[in-house]
PAZAPA-4460 file (N, C-alpha, C; in steps of 0.05 Angstrom, whole numbers, plus 32768, in hexadecimal, padded with zeros to 4 digits):
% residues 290
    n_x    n_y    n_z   ca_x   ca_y   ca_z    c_x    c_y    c_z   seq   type   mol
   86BB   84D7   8639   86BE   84F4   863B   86DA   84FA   8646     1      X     A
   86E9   8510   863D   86F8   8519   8642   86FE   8526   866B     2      X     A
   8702   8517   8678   86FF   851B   8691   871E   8526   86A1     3      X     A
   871C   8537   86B5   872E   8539   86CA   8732   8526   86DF     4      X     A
   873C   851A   86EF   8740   8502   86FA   874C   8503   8717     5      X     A
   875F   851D   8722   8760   8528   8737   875F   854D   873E     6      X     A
   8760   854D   8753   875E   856E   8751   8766   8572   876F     7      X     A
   8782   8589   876E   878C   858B   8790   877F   85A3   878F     8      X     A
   8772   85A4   87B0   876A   85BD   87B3   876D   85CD   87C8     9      X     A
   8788   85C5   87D7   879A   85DA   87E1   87A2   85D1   8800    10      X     A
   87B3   85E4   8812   87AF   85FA   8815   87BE   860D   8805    11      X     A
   87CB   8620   87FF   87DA   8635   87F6   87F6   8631   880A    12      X     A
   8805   8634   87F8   8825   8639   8805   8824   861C   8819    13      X     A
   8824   8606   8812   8825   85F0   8821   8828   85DB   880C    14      X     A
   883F   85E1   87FF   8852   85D0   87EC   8844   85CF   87DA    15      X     A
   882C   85DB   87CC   8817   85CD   87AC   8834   85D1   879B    16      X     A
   883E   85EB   879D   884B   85EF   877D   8861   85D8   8778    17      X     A
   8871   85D1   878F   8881   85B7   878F   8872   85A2   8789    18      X     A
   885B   8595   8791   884F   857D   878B   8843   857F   8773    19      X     A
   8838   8597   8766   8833   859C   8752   8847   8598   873C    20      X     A
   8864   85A0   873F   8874   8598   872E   8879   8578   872A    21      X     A
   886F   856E   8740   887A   854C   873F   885E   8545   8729    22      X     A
   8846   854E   8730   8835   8543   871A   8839   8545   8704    23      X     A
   8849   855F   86FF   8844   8567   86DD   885B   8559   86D1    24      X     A
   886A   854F   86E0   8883   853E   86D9   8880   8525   86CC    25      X     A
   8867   8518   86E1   8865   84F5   86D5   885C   84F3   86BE    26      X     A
   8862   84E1   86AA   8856   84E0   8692   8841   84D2   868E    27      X     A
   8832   84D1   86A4   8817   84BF   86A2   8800   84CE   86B5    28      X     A
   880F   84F5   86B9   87FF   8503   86C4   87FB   851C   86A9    29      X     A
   87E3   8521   86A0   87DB   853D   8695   87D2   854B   86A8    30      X     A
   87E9   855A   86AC   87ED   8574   86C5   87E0   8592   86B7    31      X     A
   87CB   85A3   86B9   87C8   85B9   86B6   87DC   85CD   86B8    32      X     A
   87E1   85D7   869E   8802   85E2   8696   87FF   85FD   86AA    33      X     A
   87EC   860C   86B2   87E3   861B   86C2   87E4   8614   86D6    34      X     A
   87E0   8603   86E2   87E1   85F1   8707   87C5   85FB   8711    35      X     A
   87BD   8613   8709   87A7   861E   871E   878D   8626   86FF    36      X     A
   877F   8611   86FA   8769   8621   86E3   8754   8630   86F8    37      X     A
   874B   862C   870D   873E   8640   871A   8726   863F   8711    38      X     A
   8715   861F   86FE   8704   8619   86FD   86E8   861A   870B    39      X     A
   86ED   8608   8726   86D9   85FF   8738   86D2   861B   874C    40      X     A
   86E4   8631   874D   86EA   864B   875E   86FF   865C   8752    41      X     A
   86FB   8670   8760   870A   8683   875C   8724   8688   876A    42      X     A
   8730   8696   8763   8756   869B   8770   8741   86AC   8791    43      X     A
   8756   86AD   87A2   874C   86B9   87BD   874E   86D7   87BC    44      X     A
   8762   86DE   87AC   8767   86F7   87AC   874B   86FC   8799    45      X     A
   8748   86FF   8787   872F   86FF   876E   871A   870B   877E    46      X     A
   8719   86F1   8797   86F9   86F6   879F   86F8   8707   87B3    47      X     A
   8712   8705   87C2   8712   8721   87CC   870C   873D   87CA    48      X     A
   8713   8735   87A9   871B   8755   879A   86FA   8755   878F    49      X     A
   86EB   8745   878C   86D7   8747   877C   86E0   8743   875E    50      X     A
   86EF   8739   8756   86FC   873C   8738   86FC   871B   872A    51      X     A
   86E8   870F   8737   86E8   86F3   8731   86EB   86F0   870B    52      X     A
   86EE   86D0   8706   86F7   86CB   86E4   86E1   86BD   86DC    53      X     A
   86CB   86BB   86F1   86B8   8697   86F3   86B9   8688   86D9    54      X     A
   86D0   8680   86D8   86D8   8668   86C2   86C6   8656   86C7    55      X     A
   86BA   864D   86D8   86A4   8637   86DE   868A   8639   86C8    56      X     A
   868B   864D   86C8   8675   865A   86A9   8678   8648   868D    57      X     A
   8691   864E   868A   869A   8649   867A   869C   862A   8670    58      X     A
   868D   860E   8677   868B   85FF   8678   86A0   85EC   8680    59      X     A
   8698   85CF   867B   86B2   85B5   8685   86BF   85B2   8666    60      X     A
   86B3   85C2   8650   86C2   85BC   8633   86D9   85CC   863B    61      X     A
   86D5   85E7   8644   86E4   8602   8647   8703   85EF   865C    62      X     A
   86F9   85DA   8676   8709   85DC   8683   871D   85C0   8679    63      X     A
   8707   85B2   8670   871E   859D   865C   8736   85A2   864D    64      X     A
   8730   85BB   863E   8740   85CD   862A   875B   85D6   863B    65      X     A
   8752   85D7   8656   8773   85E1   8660   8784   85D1   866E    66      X     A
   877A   85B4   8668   8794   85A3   866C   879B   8590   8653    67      X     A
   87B2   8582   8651   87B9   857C   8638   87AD   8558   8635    68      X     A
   87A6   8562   861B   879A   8544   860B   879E   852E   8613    69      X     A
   8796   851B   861E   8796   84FE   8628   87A2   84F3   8614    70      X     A
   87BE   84EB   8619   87C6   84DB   860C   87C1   84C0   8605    71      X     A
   87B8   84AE   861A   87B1   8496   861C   87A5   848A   8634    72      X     A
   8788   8478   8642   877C   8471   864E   8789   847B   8668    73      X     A
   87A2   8474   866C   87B0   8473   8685   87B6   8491   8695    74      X     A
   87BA   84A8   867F   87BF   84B6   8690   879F   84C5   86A1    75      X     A
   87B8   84D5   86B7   87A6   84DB   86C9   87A7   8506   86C7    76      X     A
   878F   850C   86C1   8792   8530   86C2   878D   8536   86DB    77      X     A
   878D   855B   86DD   878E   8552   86F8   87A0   8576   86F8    78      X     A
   878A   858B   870B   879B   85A0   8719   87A6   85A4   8734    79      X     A
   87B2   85BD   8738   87B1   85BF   8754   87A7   85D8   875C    80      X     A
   879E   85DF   8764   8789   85FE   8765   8782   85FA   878F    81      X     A
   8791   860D   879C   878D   8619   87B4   8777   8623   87BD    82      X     A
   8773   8631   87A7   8753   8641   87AD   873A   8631   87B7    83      X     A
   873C   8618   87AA   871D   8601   87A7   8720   85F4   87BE    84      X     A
   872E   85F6   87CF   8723   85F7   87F0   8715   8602   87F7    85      X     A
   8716   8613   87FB   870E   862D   8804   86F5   863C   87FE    86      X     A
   86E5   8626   87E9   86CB   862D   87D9   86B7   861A   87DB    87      X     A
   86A3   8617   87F3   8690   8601   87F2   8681   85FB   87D2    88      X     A
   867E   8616   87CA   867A   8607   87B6   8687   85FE   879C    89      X     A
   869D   85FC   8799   86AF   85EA   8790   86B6   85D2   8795    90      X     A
   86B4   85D1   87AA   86A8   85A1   87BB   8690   85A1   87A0    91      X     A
   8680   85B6   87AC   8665   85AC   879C   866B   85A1   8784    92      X     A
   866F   85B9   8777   8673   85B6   875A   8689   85A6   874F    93      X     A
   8697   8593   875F   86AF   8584   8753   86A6   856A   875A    94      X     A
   8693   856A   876A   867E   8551   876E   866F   8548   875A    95      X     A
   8665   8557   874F   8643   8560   8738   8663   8556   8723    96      X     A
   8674   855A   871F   8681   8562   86FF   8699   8543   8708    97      X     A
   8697   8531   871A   86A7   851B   871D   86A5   8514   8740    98      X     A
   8696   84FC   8740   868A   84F4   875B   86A6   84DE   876B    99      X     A
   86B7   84DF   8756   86D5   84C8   8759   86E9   84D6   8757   100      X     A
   86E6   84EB   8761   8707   84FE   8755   8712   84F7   8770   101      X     A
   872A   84FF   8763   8742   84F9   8784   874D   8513   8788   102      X     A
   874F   851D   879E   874B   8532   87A1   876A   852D   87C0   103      X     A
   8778   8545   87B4   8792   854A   87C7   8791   8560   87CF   104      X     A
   87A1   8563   87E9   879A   857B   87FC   87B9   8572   880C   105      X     A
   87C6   8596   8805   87DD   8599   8816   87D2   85A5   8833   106      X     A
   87E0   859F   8846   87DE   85AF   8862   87F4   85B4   8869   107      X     A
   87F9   85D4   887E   880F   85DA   888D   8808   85E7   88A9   108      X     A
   880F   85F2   88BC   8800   85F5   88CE   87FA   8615   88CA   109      X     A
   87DD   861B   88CA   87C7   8629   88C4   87D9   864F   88C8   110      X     A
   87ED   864E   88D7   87FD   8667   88DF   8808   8668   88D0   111      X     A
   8819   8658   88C7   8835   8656   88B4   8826   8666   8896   112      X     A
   881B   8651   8894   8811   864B   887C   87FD   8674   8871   113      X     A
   87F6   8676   8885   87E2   868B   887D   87FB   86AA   887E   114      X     A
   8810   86A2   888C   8822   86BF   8890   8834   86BF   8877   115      X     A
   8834   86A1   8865   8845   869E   884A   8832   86AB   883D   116      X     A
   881A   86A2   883A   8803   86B1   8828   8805   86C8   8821   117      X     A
   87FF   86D7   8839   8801   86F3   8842   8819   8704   882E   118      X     A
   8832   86FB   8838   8845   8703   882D   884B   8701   8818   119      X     A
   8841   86E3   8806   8844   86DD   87E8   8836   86F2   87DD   120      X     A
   8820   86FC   87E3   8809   8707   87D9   8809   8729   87DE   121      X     A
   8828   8734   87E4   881E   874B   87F0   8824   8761   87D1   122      X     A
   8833   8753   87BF   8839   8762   87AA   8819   8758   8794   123      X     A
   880E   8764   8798   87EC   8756   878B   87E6   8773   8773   124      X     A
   87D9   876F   8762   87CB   8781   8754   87AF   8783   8759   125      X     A
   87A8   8760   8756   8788   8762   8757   877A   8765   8774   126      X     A
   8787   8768   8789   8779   8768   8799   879A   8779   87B3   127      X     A
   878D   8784   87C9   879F   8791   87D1   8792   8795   87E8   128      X     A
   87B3   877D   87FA   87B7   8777   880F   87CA   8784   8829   129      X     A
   87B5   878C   883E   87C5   87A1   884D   87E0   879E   8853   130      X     A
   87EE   87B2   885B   8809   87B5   885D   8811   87A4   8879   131      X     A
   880B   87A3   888D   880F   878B   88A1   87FD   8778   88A1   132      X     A
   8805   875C   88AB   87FF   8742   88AD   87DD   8748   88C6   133      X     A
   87EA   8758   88D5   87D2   8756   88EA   87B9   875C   88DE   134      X     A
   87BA   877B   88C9   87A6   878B   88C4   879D   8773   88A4   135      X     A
   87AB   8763   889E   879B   8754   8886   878A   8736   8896   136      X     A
   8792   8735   88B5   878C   8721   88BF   8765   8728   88CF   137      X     A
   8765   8744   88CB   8749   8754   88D1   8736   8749   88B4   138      X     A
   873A   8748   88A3   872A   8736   888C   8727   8714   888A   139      X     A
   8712   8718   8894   8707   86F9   8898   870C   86E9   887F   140      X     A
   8714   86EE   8865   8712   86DF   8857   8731   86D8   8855   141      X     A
   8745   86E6   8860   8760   86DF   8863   8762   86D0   8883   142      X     A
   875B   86D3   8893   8759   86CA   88B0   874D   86AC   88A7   143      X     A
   8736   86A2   889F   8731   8689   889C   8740   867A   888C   144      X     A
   8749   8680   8882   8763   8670   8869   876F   8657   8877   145      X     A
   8776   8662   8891   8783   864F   88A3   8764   8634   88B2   146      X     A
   8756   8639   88AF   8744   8626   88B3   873A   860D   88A0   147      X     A
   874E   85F9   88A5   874E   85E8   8894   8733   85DB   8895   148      X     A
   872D   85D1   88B1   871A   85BA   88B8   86FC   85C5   88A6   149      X     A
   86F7   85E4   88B6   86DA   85F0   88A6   86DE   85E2   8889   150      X     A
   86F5   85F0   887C   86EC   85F1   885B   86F8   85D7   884C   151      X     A
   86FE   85BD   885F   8706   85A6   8855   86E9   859B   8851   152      X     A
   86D1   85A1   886B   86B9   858C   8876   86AB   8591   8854   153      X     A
   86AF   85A2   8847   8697   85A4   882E   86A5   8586   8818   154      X     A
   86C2   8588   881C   86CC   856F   880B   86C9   8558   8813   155      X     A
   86CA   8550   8831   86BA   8537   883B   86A6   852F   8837   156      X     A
   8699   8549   8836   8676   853C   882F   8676   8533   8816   157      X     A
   8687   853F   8806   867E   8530   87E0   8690   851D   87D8   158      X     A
   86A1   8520   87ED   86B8   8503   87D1   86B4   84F0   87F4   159      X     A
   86BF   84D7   87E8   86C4   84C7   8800   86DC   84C1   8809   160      X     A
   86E0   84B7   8828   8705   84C4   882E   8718   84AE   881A   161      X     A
   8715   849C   8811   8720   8492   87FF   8737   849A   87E0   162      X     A
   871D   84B4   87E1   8726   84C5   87C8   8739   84E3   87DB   163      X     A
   873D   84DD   87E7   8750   84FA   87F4   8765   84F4   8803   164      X     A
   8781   8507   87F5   8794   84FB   8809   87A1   8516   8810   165      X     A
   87A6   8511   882A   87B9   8530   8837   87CF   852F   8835   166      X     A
   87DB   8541   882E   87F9   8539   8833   8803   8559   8845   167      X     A
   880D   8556   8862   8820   8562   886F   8834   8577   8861   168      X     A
   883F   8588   885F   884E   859D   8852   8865   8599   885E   169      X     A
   8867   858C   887F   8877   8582   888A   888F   856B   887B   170      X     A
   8877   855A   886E   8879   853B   8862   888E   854E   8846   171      X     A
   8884   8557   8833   888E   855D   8826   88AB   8566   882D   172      X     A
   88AF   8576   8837   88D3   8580   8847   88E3   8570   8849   173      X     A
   88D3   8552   885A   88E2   854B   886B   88E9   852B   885A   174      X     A
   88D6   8525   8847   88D2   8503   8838   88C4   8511   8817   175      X     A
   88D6   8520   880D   88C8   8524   87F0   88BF   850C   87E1   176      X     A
   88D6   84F8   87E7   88D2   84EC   87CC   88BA   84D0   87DD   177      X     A
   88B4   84CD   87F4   889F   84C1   87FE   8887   84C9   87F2   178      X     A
   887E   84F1   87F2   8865   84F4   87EF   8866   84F5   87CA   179      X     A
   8876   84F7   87BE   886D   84EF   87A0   886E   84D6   87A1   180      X     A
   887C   84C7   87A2   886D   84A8   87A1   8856   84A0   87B0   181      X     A
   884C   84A6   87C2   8835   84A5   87D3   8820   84B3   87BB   182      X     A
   8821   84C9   87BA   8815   84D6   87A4   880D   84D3   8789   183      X     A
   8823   84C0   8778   8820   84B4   8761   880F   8499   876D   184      X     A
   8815   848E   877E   8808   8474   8785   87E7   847B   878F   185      X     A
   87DB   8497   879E   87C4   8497   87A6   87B6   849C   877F   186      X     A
   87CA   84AA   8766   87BA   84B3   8751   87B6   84A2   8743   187      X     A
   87BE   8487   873B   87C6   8467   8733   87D7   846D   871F   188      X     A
   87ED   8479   8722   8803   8479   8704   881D   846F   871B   189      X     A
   882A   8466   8704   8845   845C   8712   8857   846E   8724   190      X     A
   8857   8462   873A   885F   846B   8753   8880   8473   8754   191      X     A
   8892   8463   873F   88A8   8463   8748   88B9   8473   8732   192      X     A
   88A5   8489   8728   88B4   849D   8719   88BE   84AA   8724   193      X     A
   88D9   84B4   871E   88E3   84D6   8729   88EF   84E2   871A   194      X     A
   88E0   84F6   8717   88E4   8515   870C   8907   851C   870B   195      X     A
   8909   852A   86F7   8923   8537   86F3   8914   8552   86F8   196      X     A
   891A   8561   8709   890E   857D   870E   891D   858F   8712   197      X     A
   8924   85AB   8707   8938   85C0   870A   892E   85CC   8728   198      X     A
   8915   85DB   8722   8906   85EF   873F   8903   85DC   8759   199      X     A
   890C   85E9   8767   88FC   85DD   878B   88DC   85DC   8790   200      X     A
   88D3   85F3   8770   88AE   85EA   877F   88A2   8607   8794   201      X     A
   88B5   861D   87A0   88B9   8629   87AF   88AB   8646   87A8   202      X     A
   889C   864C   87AE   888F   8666   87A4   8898   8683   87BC   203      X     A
   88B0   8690   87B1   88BC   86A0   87C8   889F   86C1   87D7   204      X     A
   88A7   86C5   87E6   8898   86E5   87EA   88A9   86F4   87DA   205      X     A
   888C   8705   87D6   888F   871D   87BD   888F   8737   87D2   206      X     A
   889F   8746   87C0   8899   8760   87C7   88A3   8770   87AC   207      X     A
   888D   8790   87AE   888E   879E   8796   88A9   87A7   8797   208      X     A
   88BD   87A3   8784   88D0   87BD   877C   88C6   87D8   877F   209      X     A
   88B0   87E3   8778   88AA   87F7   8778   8892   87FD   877E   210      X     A
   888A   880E   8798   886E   8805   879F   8858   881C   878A   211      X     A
   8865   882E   8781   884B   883F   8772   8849   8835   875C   212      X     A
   885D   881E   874F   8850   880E   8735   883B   87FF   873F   213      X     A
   8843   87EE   8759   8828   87DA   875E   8808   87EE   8758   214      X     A
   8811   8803   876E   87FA   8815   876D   87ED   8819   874A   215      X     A
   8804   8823   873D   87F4   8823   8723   87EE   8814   8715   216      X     A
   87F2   87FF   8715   87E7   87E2   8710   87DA   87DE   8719   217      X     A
   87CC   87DF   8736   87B1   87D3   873A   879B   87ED   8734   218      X     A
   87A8   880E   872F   8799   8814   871E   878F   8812   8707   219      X     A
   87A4   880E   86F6   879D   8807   86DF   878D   87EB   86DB   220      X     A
   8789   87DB   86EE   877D   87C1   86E7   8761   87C0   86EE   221      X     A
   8761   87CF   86FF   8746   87D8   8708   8734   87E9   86FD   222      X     A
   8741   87FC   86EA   8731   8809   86DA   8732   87FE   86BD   223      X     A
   873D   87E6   86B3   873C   87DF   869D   8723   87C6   86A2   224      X     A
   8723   87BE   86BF   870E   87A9   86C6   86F4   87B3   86BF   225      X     A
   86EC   87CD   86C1   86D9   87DB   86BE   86CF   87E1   869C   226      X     A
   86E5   87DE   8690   86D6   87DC   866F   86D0   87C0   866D   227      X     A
   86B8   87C3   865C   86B0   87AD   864C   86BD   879A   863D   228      X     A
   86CC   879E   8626   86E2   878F   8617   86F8   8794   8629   229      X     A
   8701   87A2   863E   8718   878C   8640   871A   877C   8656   230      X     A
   86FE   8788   8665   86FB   8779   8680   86FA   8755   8680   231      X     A
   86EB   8759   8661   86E7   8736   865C   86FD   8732   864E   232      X     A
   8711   8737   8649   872A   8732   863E   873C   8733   8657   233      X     A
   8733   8744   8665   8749   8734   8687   873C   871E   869C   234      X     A
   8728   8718   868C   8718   8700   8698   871F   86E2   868D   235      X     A
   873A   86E8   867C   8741   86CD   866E   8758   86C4   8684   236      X     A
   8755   86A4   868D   876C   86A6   86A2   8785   86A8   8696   237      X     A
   8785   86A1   8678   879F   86A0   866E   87B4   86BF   866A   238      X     A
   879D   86D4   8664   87A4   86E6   865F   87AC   86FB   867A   239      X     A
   8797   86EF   8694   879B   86F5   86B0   87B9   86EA   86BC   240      X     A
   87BE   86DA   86BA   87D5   86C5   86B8   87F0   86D1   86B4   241      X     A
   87ED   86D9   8695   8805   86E4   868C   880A   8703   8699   242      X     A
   87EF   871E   8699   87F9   872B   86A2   8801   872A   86C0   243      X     A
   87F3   8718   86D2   8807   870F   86E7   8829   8716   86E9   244      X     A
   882B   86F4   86CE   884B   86F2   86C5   885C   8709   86C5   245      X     A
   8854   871C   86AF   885B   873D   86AD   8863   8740   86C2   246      X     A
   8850   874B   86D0   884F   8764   86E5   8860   875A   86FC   247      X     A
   8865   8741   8707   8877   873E   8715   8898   8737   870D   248      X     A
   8898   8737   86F7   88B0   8730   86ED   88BF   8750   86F0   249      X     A
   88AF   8762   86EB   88BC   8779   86EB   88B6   8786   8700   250      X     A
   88A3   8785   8712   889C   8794   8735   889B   877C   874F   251      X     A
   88A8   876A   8748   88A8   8752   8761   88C7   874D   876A   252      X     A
   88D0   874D   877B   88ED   8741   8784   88E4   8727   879F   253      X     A
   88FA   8718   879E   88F2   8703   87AC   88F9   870F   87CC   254      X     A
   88E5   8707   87E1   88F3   8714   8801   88EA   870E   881C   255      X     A
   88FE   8709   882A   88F7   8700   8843   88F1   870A   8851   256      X     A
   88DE   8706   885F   88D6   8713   887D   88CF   86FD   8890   257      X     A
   88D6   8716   88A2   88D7   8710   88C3   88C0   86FA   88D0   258      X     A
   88C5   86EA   88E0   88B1   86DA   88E1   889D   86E7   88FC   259      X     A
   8887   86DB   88F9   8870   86E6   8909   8883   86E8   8929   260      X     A
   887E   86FE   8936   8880   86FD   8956   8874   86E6   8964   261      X     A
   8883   86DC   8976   8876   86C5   8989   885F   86CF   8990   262      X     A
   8859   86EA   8993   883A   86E8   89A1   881F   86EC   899A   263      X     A
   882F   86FA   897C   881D   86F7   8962   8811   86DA   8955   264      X     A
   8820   86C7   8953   8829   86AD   8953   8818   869F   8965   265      X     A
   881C   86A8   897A   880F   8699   898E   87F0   86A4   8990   266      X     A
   87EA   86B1   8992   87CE   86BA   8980   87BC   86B1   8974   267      X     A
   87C9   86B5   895F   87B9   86A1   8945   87BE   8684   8944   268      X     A
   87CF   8674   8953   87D2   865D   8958   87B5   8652   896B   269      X     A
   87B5   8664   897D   8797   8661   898D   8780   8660   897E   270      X     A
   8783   8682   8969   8768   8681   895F   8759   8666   8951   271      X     A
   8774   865A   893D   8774   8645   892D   876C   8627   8945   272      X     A
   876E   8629   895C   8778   8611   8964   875C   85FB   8967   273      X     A
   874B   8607   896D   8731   85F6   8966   8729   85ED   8949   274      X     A
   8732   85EF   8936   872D   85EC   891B   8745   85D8   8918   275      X     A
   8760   85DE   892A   876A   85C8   8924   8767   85B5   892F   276      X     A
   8755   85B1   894A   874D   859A   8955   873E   858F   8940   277      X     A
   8727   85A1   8938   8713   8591   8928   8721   8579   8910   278      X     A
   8736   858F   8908   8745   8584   88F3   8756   8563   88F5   279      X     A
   8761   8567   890A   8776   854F   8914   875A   8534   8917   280      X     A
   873D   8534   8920   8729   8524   891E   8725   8525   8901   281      X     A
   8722   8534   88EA   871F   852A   88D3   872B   851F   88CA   282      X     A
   8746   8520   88D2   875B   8513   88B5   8762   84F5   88C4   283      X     A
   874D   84EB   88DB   8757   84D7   88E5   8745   84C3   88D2   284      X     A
   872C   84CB   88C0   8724   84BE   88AD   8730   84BE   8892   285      X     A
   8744   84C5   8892   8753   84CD   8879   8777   84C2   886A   286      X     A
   877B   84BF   8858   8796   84B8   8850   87AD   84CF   885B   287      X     A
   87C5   84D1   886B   87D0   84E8   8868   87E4   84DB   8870   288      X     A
   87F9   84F5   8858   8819   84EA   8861   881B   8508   8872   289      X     A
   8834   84FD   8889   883E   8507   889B   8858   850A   88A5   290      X     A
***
């Protein structure tokens, strides 16, 4: 059978799109030309919004179809999708559909990582995220994001630590070319390739050029979600995908902001800090570069 062979499943903004480029590079990796099919779960924003795609429906023929043709015994397929953390039942169901998958997981520390989110995500159509960091941090489903340990324990239970490797967001910065060879060596393809790569991998914060287009864009998406023919025609990820592409190409500019206040910072470093105890005991059963 036509099988998938690894699957990263995140965190968000903790190097995937860079390590993602090192997979799609090797020639003995069939990398999902998409990076994220959104198979096993849904995007975070989606389920937020209620606007889910449940490609899961859609069978394992449907998800075969979106990575490219096995060339020969050796290679290895294989996405990277953020979201499938974050979904106990996505452990499940990636258990049930491959009991041997290897399964990769970026980490950064749980603040960093959730205030990049925030900000990547503030130029959104499908879902619409408050205007300060504090007042989107009042929604539990953005507040837990940073809780690695909770929504790692569902992937412990179904794969064995053998098949999982962490890699640090730190590690990446600081030893690139350590964690792709570490990386090619945990997937079994030759370790001592390197990529000729143009991009850094780097996914900047968005913000709208113009905020009453966003506005009319997430009206208009929202009331076209509501017809019949075209609601299931924005339920194609490919076609979800592209108007993505669109809409930021012409209402997104790339932009920095200010980093969290120390006491803001210091805060949520607390709230997180028992999850990261839990955490630092899990990964002591586990492969991780650092």
């Amino acid at each position: 059978m036509s099988t998938i062979h690894f699957i990263g499943i995140g965190a968000p903004k903790c190097g995937t799109t860079w390590l993602s480029a090192q997979l799609e590079a090797h020639p003995q990796i069939g990398f999902a030309p998409a990076k994220e099919v959104y198979y096993f779960a849904d995007t975070i924003a989606r389920r937020m919004a209620g606007k889910e795609l449940n490609c899961f429906e859609r069978g394992a023929s449907w998800y075969h179809a979106q990575f490219p043709a096995p060339s020969d015994p050796s290679m290895r397929r294989g996405e990277f999708c953020p979201s499938y953390l974050y979904s106990p039942e996505a452990a499940t169901r990636m258990s049930v559909y491959r009991k041997d998958l290897k399964i990769l997981v970026c980490l950064r520390p749980p603040v960093d990582m959730i205030y990049s989110w925030y900000w990547y995500n503030r130029n959104s159509v499908v879902a619409q995220l408050p205007p300060t960091f504090g007042a989107a941090m009042e929604n539990p489903l953005v507040r837990d994001l940073g809780c690695y340990a909770q929504h790692l324990k569902p992937f412990l239970a179904q794969f064995p630590p053998e098949n999982i490797l962490v890699i640090d967001f730190a590690a990446i910065r600081r030893s690139p070319d350590l964690v792709r060879q570490s990386t090619y060596e945990f997937l079994g393809v030759t370790p001592d390739f390197v990529p000729v790569l143009e991009m850094e991998g780097q996914n900047a914060a968005r913000r709208p050029r113009f905020g009453w287009l966003q506005a009319a864009a997430q009206r208009l998406h929202a009331g076209l979600s509501r017809m019949p023919g075209t609601a299931q025609l924005l339920k194609s990820p490919a076609v979800a995908e592209s108007l993505q592409r669109v809409y930021h190409r012409f209402n997104s500019r790339a932009q920095k902001y200010a980093p969290l206040t120390a006491a803001e910072k210091s805060h949520w470093e607390q709230y997180y800090a028992a999850d990261q105890s839990e955490l630092a005991g899990l990964l002591k059963n586990l492969r991780v570069i650092n």
